[in-house]
PADRENDO-228271 format. One record per residue (C-alpha): x, y, z; chain; residue in one letter. Coordinates in steps of 0.02 Angstrom, whole numbers. Each point is the difference from the previous one (the first is absolute). Layout:
<nodes>
@xx: X	yy: Y	zz: Z	chain: A	resn: a $
...
</nodes>
This chain:
<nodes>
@xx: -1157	yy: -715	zz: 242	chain: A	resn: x $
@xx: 37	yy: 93	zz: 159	chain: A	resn: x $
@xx: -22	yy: -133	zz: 114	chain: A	resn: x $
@xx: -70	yy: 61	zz: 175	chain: A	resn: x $
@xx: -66	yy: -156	zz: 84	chain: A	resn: x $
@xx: 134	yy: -78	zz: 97	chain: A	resn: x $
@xx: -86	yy: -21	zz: 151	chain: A	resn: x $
@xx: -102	yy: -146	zz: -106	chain: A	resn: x $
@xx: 133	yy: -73	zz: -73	chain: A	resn: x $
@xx: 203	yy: 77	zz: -39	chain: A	resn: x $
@xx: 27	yy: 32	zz: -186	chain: A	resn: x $
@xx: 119	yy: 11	zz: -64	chain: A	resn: x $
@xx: 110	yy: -153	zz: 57	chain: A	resn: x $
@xx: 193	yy: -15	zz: 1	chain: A	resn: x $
@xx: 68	yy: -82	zz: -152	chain: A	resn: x $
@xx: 54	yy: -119	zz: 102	chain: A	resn: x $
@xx: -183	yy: -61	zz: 75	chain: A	resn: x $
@xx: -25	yy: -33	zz: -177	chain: A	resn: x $
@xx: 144	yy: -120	zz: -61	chain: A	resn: x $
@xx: -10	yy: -98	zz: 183	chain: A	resn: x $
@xx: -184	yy: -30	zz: -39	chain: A	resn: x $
@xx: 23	yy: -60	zz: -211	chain: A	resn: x $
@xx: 167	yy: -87	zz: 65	chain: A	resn: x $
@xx: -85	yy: -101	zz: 133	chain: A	resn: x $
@xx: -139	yy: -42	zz: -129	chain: A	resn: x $
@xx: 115	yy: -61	zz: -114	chain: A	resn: x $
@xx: 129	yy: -96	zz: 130	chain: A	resn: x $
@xx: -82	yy: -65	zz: 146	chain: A	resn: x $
@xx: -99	yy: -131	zz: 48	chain: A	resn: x $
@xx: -114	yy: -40	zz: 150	chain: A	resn: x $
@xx: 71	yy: 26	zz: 175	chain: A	resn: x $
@xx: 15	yy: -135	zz: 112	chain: A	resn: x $
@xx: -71	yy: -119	zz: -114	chain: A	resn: x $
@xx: 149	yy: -106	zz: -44	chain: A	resn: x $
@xx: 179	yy: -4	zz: 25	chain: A	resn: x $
@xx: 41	yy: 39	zz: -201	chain: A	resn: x $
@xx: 90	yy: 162	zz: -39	chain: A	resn: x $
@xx: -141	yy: 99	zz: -70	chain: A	resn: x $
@xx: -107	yy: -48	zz: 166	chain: A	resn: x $
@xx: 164	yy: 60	zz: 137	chain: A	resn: x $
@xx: 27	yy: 158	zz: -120	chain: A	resn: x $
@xx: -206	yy: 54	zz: 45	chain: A	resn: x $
@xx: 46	yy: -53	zz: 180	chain: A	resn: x $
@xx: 152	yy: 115	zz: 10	chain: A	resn: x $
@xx: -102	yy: 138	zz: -73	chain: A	resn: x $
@xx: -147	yy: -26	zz: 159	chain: A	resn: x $
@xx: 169	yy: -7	zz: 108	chain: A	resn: x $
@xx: 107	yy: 165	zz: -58	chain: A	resn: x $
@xx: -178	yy: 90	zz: -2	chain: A	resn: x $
@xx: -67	yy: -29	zz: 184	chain: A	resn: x $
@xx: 191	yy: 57	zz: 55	chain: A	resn: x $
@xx: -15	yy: 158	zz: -100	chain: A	resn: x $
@xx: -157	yy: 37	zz: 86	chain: A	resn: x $
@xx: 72	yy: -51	zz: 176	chain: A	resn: x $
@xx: 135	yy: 108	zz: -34	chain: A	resn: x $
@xx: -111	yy: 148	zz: -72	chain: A	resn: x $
@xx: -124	yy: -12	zz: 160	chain: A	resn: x $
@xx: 139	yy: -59	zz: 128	chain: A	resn: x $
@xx: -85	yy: -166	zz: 13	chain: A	resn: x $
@xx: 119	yy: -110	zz: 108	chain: A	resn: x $
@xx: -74	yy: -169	zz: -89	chain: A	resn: x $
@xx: -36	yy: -9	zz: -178	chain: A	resn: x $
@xx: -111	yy: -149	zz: 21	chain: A	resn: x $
@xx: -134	yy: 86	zz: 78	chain: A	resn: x $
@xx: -10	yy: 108	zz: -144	chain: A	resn: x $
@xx: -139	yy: -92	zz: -107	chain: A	resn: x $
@xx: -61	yy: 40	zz: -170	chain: A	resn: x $
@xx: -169	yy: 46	zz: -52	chain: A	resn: x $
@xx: -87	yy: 71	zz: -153	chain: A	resn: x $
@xx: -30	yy: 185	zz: 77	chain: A	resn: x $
@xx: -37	yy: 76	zz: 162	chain: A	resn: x $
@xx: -172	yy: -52	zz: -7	chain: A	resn: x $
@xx: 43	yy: -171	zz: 15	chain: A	resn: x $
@xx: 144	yy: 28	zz: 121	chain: A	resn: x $
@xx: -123	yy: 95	zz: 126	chain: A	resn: x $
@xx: -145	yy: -129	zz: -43	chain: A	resn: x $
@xx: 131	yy: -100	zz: 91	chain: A	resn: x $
@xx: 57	yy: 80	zz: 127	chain: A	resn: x $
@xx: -183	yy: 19	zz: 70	chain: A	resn: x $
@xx: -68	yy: -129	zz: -42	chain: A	resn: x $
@xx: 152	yy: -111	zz: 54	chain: A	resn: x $
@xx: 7	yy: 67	zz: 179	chain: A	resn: x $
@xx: -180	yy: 83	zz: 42	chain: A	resn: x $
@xx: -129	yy: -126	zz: 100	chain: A	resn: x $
@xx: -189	yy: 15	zz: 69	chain: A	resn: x $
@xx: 5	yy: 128	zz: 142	chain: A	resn: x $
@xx: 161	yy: 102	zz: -44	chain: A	resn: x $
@xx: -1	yy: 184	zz: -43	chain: A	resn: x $
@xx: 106	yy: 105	zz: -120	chain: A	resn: x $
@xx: 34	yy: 199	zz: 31	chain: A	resn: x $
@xx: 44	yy: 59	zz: -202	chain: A	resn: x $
@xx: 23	yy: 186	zz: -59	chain: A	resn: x $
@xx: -148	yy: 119	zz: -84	chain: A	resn: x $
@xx: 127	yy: -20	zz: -166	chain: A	resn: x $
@xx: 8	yy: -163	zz: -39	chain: A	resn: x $
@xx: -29	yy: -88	zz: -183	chain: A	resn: x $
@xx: -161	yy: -128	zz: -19	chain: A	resn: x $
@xx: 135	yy: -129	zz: -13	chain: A	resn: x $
@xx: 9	yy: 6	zz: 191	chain: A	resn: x $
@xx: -184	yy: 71	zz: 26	chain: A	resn: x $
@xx: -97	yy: -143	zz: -87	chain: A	resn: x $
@xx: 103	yy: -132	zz: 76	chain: A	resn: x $
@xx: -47	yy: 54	zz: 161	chain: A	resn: x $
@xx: -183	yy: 21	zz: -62	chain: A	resn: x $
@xx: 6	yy: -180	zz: -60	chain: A	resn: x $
@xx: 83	yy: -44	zz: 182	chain: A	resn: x $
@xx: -116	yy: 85	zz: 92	chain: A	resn: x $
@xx: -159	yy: -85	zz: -93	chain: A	resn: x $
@xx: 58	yy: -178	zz: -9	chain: A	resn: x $
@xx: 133	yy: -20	zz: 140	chain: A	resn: x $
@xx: -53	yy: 124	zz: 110	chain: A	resn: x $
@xx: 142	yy: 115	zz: 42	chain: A	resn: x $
@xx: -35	yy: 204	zz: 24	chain: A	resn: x $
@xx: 92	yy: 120	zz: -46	chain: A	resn: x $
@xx: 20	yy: 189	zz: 39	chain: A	resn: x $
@xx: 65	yy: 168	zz: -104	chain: A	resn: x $
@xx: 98	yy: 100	zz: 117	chain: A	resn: x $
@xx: -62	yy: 171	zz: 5	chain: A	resn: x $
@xx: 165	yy: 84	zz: -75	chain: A	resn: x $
@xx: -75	yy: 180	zz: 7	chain: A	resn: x $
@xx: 164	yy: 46	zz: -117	chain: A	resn: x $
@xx: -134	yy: 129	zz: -110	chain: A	resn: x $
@xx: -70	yy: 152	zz: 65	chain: A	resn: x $
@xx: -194	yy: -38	zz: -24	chain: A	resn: x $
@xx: -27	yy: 151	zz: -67	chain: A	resn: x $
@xx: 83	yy: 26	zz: -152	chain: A	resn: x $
@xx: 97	yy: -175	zz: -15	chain: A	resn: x $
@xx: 158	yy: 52	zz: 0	chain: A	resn: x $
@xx: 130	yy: -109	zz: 88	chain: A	resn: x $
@xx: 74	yy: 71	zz: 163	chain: A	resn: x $
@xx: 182	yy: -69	zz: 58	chain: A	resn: x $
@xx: 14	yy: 63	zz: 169	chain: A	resn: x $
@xx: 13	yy: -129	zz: 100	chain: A	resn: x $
@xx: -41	yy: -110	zz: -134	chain: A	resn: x $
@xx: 106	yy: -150	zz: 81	chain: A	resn: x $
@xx: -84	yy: 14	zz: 151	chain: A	resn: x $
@xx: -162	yy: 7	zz: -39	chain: A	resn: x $
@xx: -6	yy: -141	zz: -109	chain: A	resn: x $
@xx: 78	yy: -102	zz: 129	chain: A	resn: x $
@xx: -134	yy: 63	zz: 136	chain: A	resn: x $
@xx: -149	yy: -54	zz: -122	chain: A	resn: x $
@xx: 96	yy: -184	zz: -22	chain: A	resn: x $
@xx: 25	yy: -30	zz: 172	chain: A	resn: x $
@xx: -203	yy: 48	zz: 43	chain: A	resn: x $
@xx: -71	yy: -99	zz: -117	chain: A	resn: x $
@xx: 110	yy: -160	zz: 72	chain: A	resn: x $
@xx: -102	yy: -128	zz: 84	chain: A	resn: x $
@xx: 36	yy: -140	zz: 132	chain: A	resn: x $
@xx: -36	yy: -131	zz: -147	chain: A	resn: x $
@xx: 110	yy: 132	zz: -137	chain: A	resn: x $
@xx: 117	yy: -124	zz: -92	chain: A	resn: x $
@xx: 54	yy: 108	zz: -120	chain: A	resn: x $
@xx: 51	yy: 185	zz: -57	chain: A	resn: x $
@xx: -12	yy: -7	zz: -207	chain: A	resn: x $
@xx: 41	yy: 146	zz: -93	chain: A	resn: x $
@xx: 51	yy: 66	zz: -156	chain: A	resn: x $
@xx: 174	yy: 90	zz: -11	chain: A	resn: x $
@xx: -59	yy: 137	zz: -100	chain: A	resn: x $
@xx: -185	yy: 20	zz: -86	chain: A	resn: x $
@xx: -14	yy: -16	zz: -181	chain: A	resn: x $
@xx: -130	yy: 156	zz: -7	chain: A	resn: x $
@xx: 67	yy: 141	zz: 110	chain: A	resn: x $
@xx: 211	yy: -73	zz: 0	chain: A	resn: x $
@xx: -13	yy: 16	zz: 206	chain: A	resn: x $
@xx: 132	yy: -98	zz: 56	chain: A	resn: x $
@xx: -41	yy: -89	zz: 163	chain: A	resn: x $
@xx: 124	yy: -12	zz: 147	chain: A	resn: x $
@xx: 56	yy: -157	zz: -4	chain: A	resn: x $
@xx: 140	yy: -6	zz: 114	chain: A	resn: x $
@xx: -96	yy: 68	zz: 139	chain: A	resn: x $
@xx: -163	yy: -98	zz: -44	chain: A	resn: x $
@xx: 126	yy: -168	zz: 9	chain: A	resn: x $
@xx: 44	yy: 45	zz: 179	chain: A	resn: x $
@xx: -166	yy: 33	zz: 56	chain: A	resn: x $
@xx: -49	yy: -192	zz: -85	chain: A	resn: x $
@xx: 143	yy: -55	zz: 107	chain: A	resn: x $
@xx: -76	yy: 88	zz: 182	chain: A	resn: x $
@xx: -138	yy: -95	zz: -34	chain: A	resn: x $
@xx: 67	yy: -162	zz: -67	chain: A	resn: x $
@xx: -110	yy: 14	zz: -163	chain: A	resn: x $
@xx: 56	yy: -52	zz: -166	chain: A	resn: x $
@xx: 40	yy: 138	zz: -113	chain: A	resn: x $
@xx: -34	yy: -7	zz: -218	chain: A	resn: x $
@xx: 50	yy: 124	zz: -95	chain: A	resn: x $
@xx: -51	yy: 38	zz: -173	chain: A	resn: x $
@xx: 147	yy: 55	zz: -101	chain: A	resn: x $
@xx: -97	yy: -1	zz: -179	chain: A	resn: x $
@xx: 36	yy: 183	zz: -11	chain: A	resn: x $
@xx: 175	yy: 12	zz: 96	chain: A	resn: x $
@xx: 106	yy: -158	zz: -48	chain: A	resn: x $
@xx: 129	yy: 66	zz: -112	chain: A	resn: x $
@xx: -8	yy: 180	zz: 38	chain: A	resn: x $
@xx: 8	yy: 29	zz: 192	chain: A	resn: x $
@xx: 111	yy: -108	zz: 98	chain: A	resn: x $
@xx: -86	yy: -136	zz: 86	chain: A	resn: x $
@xx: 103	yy: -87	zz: 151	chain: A	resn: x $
@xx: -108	yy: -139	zz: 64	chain: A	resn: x $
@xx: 108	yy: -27	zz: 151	chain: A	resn: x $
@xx: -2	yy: 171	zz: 63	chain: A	resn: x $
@xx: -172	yy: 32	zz: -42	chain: A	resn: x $
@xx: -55	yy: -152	zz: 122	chain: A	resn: x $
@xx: -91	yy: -57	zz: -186	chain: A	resn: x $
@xx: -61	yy: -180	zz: 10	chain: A	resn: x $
@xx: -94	yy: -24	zz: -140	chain: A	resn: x $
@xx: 44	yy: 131	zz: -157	chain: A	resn: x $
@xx: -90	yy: -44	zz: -166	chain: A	resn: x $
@xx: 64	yy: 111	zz: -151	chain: A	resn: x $
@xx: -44	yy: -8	zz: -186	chain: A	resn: x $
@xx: 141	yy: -31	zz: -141	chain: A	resn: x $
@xx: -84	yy: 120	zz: -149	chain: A	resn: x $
@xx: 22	yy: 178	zz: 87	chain: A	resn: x $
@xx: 117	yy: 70	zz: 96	chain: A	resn: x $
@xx: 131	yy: -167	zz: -13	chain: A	resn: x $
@xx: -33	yy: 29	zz: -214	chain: A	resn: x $
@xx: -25	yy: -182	zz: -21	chain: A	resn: x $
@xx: -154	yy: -80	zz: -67	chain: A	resn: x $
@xx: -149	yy: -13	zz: 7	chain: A	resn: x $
@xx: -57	yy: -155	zz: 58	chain: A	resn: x $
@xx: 135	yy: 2	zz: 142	chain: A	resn: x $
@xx: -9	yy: 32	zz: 208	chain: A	resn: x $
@xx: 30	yy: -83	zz: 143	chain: A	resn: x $
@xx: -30	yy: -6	zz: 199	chain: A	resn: x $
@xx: 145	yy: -6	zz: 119	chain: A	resn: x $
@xx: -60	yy: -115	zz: 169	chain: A	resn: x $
@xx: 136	yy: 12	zz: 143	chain: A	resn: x $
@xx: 42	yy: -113	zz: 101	chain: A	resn: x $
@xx: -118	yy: -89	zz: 140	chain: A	resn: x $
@xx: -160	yy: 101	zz: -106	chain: A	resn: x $
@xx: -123	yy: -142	zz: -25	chain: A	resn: x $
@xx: -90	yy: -2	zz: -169	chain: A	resn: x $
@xx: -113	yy: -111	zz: -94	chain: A	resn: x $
@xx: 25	yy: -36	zz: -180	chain: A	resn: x $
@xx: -117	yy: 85	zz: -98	chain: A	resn: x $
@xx: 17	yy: -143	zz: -157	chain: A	resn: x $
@xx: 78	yy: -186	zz: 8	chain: A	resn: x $
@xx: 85	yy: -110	zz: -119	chain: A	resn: x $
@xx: 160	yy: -56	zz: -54	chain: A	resn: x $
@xx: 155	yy: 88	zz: 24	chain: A	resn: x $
@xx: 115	yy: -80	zz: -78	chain: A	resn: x $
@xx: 65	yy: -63	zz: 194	chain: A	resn: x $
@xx: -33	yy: -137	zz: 96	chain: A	resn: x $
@xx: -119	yy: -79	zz: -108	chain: A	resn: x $
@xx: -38	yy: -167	zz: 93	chain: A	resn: x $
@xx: -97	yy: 99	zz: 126	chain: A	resn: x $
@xx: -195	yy: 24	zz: -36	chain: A	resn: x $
@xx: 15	yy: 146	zz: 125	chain: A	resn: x $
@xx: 61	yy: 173	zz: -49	chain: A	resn: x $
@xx: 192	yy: 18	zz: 47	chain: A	resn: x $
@xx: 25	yy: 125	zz: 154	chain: A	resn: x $
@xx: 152	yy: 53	zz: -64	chain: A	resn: x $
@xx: 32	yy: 167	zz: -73	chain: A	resn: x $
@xx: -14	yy: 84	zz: -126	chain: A	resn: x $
@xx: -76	yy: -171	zz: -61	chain: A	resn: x $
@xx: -139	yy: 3	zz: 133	chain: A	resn: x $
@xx: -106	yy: 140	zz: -62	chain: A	resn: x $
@xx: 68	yy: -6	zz: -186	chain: A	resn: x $
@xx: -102	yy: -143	zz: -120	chain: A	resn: x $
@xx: 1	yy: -25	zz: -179	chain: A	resn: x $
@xx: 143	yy: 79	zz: -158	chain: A	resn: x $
@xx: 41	yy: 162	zz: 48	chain: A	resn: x $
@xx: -14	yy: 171	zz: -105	chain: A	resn: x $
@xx: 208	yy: -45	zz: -38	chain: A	resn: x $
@xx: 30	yy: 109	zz: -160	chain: A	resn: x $
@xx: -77	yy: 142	zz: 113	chain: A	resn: x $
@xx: 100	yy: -36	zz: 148	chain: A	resn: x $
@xx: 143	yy: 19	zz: -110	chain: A	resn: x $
@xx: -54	yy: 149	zz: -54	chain: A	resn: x $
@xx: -44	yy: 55	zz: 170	chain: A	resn: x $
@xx: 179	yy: -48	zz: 57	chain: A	resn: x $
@xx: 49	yy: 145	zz: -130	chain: A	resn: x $
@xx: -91	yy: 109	zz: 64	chain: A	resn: x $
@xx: 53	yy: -23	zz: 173	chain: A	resn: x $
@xx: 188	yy: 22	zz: -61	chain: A	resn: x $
@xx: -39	yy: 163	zz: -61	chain: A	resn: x $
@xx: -94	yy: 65	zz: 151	chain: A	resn: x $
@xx: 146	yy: -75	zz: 118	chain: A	resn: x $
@xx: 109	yy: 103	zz: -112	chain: A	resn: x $
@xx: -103	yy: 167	zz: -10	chain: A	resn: x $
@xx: -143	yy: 2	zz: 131	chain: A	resn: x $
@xx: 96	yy: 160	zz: 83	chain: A	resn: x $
@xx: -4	yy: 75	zz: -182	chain: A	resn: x $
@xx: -184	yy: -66	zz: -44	chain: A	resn: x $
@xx: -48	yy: 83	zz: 160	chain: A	resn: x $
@xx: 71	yy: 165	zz: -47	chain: A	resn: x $
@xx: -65	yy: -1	zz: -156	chain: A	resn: x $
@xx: -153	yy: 6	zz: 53	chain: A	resn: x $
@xx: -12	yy: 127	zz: 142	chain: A	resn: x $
@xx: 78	yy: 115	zz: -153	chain: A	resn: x $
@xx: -147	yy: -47	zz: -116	chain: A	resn: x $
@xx: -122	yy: 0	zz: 155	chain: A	resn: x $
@xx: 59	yy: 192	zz: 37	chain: A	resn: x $
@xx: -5	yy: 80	zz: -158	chain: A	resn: x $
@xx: -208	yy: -64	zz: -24	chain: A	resn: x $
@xx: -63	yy: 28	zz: 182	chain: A	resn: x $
@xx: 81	yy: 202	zz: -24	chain: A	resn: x $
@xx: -95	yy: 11	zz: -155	chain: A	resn: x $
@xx: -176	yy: -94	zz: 73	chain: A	resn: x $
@xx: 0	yy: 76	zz: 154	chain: A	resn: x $
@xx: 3	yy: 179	zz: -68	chain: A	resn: x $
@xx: -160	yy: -60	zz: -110	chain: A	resn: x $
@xx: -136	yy: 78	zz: 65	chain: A	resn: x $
@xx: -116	yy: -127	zz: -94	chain: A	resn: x $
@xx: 98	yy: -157	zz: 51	chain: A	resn: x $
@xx: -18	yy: -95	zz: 160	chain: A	resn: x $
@xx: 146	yy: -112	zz: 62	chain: A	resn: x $
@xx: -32	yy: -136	zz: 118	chain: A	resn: x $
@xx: 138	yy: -62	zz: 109	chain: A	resn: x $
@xx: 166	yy: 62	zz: 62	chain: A	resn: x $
@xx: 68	yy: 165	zz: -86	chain: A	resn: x $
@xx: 185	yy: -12	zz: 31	chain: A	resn: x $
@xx: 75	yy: -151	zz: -104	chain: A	resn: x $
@xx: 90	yy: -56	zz: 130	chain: A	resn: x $
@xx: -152	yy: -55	zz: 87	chain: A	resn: x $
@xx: -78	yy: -99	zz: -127	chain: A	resn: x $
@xx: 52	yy: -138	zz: -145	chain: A	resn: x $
@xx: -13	yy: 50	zz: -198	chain: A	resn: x $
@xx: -171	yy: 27	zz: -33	chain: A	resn: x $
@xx: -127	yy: 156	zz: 27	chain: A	resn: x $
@xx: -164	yy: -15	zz: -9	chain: A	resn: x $
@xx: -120	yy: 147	zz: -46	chain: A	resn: x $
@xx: -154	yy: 76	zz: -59	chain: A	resn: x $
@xx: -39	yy: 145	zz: -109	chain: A	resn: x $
@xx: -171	yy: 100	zz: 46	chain: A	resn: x $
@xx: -30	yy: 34	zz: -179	chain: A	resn: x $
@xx: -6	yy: -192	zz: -73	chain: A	resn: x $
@xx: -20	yy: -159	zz: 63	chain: A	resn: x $
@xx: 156	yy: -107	zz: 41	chain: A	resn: x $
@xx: -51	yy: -140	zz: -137	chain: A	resn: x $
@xx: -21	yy: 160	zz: -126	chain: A	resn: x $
@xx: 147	yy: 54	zz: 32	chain: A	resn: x $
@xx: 101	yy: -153	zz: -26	chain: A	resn: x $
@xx: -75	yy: -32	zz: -138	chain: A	resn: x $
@xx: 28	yy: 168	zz: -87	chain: A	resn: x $
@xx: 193	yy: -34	zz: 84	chain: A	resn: x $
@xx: 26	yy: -141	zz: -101	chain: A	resn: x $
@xx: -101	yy: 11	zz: -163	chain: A	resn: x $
@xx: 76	yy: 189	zz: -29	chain: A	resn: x $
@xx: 153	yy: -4	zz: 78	chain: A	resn: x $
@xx: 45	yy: -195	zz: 14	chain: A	resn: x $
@xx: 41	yy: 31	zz: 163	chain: A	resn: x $
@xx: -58	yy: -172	zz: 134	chain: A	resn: x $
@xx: -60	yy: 24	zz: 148	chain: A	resn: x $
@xx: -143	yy: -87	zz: 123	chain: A	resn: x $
@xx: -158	yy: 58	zz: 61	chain: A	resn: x $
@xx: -154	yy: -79	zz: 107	chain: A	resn: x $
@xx: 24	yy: -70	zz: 170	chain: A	resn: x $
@xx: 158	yy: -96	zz: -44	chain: A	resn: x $
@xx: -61	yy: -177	zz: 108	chain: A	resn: x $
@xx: -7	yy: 131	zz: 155	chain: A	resn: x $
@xx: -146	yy: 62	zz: 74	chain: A	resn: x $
@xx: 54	yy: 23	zz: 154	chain: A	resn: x $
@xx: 117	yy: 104	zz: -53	chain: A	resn: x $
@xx: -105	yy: 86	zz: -89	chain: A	resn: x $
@xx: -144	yy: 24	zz: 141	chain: A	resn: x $
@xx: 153	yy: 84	zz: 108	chain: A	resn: x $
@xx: 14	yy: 143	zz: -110	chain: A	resn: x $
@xx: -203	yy: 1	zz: -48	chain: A	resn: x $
@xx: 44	yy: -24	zz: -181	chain: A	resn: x $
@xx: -107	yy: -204	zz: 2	chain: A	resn: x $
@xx: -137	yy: 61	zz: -129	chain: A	resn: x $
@xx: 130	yy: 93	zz: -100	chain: A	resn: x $
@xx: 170	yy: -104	zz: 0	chain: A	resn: x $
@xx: 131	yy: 97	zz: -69	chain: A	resn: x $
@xx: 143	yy: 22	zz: -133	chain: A	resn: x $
@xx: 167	yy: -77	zz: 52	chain: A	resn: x $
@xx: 162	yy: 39	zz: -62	chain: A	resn: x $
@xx: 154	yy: -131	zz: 26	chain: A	resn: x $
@xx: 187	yy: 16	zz: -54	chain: A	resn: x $
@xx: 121	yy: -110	zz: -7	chain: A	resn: x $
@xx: 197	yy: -21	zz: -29	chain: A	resn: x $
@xx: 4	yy: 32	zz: -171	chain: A	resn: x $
@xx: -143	yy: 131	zz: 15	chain: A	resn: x $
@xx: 88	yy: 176	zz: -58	chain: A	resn: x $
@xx: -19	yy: 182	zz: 28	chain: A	resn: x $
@xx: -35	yy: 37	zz: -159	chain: A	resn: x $
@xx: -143	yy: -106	zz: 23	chain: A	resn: x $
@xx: -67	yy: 99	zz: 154	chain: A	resn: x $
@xx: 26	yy: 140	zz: -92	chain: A	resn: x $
@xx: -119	yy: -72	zz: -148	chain: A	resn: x $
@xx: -119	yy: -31	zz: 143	chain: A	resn: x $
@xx: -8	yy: 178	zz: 66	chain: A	resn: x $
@xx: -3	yy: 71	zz: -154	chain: A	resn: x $
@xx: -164	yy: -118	zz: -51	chain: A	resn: x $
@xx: -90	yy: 43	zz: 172	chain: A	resn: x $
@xx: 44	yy: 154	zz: -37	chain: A	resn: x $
@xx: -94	yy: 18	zz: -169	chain: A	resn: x $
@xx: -164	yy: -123	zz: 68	chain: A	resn: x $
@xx: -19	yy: 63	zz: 162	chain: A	resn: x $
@xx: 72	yy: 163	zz: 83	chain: A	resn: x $
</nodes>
C-alpha cells in the first residue's frame, strides 16, 4: 500500500521503534515499583526518554516533561489542570476538537469562555490563503480578542486540515506582554519542525508520540514549566512516597498515576533518536514531496487546495477537493483501485474546516512522511490524473 496518512499516524516506523518496543516487552518490568533489576531497567527507560525529549524541544528540565497516552489527554490536562470559573481562553479558527471540546466541556460545567481569534488569513472569496502580512495579522486578531480576565493564549502549531503553521515565536511573546500562559499543540509539528520551548516563551507544550516523533501509538506527553500551576487530572499511586494519602506534588510524579505505556515509551525513545538525528533531513524531505504535488494540484483546474501553496509555509499534508466527485468517493476509489491511503471528512476539525467553507463537505487529505517517496507522489499524480482531470 501507498501509505498517505501520516498526519493520523507515521507509518512506516524506524526499525529501531520496533525492536525498543518487543525488547522492552520482553525485558522490563514496572517502573518505580521496586528496587529489583527488571523494575530500575523500566525506570531508566522513563529517565533516558524525558531527556531525549528535553533535548529535542530544548526543555531545560526533563522532569516537567510528563507522559501521557496522546495529545488528547496531554491537552485534557493542560486545560483542565489550570482553567477555573471566570477565566477566558483566546484559541485559533484551526484548532483540533481535542482542544475545542475541552473548552466546550469547560465552558458548560466550570464556566470559563473562550474566544476564536478572527485570523482573516483566507481571502473570503475564493478561500485561498493570503501571506502578506500573515504574521501580523494573526497577531492583531490574538491581541483583540484578549480580555482583562484572558488567562491563556492556546493554539495549535500547525492545523491538521489546511498544514498552516501558526507563529509561534511571535504568539509566545505576545503571551508574555500580557502575562498569559501560553499551550501549544505540537501533535502535528513535534518531530518535524523544531520546537524550542525556551525561545518560544512555551509553558505548557503537549505533543503526541505516534506521528511526527514515529513512536507509538498509545504515547504523548505535556511539558509544564516551571511555577505553571496544574491540577492532576487522575490520582493514585506512583510508585513514590507512598505513606502519603495525598497525591505527591512532586514532578513528573504529581500529575503522572498508575503503570505507564513503558514498551511504548521505549519505542517512543527510538523514535526521538531518529528525529534528533534527521529532523533537518525529515524536514527537507518533505518540502521536496510537498512541491512536486502542490505544482501538479494547483494547475488542476478541477481541484481546490486549501491552505498555504508554497511548502515552506505549511507541514506535510494538503488537503483538497475535486469538483467532479466527492472527497469520500474519491478516497475510496484511491485506495480500492490504486491502494493508495489517504483521509477524507472533517478530520476532528471543523473549525478548520468552516475557515475555508468546506464544513458540509470535509475534504480529502494527503500526508507524507519520512519514508514517503517520490515515486509514490508520482503514483499519486498519475491516479488523479486518470479519476479526476
Amino acid at each position: 500500500m501507498i501509505y498517505l496518512d501520516n498526519a493520523a499516524t507515521s507509518w512506516p516506523k524506524p526499525e529501531s521503534v520496533y525492536q525498543a518496543v518487543e525488547q522492552t516487552i520482553r525485558n522490563a518490568g514496572n517502573a518505580g515499583r521496586g528496587a529489583n533489576t527488571m523494575s530500575l531497567a523500566a525506570s531508566r527507560i522513563l529517565v533516558e526518554t524525558r531527556m531525549l525529549l528535553a533535548e529535542l524541544f530544548n526543555i531545560p528540565n526533563s522532569e516537567r516533561i510528563v507522559f501521557t497516552q496522546n495529545v488528547t489527554e496531554a491537552l485534557n490536562l493542560a486545560l483542565k489542570g489550570t482553567l477555573n470559573a471566570g477565566d477566558h481562553v483566546v484559541i485559533s479558527p484551526y484548532e483540533h476538537n481535542s482542544v475545542v471540546r475541552v473548552l466546550e466541556y469547560l465552558r458548560v460545567e466550570v464556566g470559563i469562555t473562550y474566544t476564536i481569534a478572527p485570523c482573516h488569513v483566507y481571502d473570503e472569496e475564493d478561500a485561498q490563503f493570503n501571506s502578506n502580512n500573515y504574521t501580523e495579522s494573526v497577531l492583531a486578531a490574538f491581541e483583540s480578542s484578549i480580555k482583562p480576565n484572558t488567562k491563556m493564549l492556546c493554539v495549535t502549531h500547525a492545523s491538521n486540515v489546511l498544514g498552516t503553521i501558526l507563529p509561534i515565536h511571535e504568539l509566545g511573546r505576545l503571551a508574555k506582554s500580557y502575562n498569559l500562559l501560553f499551550l501549544v499543540d505540537a501533535a502535528q509539528t513535534a518531530g518535524i519542525i523544531p520546537i524550542d520551548a525556551q525561545a518560544m516563551e512555551i509553558d505548557l507544550l503537549a505533543f503526541t508520540g505516534h506521528k511526527g516523533l514515529l513512536g507509538p501509538q498509545g504515547t504523548g506527553g505535556l511539558y509544564v514549566k516551571k511555577d505553571v500551576l496544574i491540577k492532576p487530572l487522575i490520582h493514585g499511586g506512583t510508585g513514590s512516597r507512598s505513606a502519603k494519602l495525598s497525591q505527591p506534588d512532586v514532578f513528573p510524579d504529581a500529575l503522572e498515576s498508575g503503570t505507564r505505556n513503558l514498551a511504548g515509551i521505549a519505542g517512543l525513545a527510538a523514535g526521538v533518536r531518529y528525529c534528533l538525528e534527521h529532523i533537518t533531513e525529515i524536514r527537507s524531505h518533505e518540502i521536496l514531496l510537498l512541491d512536486k504535488l502542490l505544482a501538479y494540484l494547483q494547475q488542476q483546474p478541477h481541484i481546490s487546495i486549501y491552505g498555504p501553496t508554497k511548502a515552506t509555509e505549511r507541514v506535510g499534508l494538503i488537503a483538497f477537493n475535486a469538483s467532479k466527485m466527492l472527497a469520500d468517493e474519491l478516497g475510496y476509489v484511491l485506495e480500492n483501485q490504486y491502494n493508495i491511503a489517504t483521509r477524507t471528512g472533517l478530520h476532528c476539525s471543523p473549525l478548520a474546516h468552516a475557515s475555508v467553507s468546506t464544513i458540509d463537505q470535509g475534504a480529502i487529505r494527503v500526508s507524507v512522511g519520512p519514508f514517503t517517496t517520490e515515486s509514490e507522489i508520482d503514483q499519486l499524480i498519475a491516479a488523479l490524473g486518470e479519476i479526476i482531470c
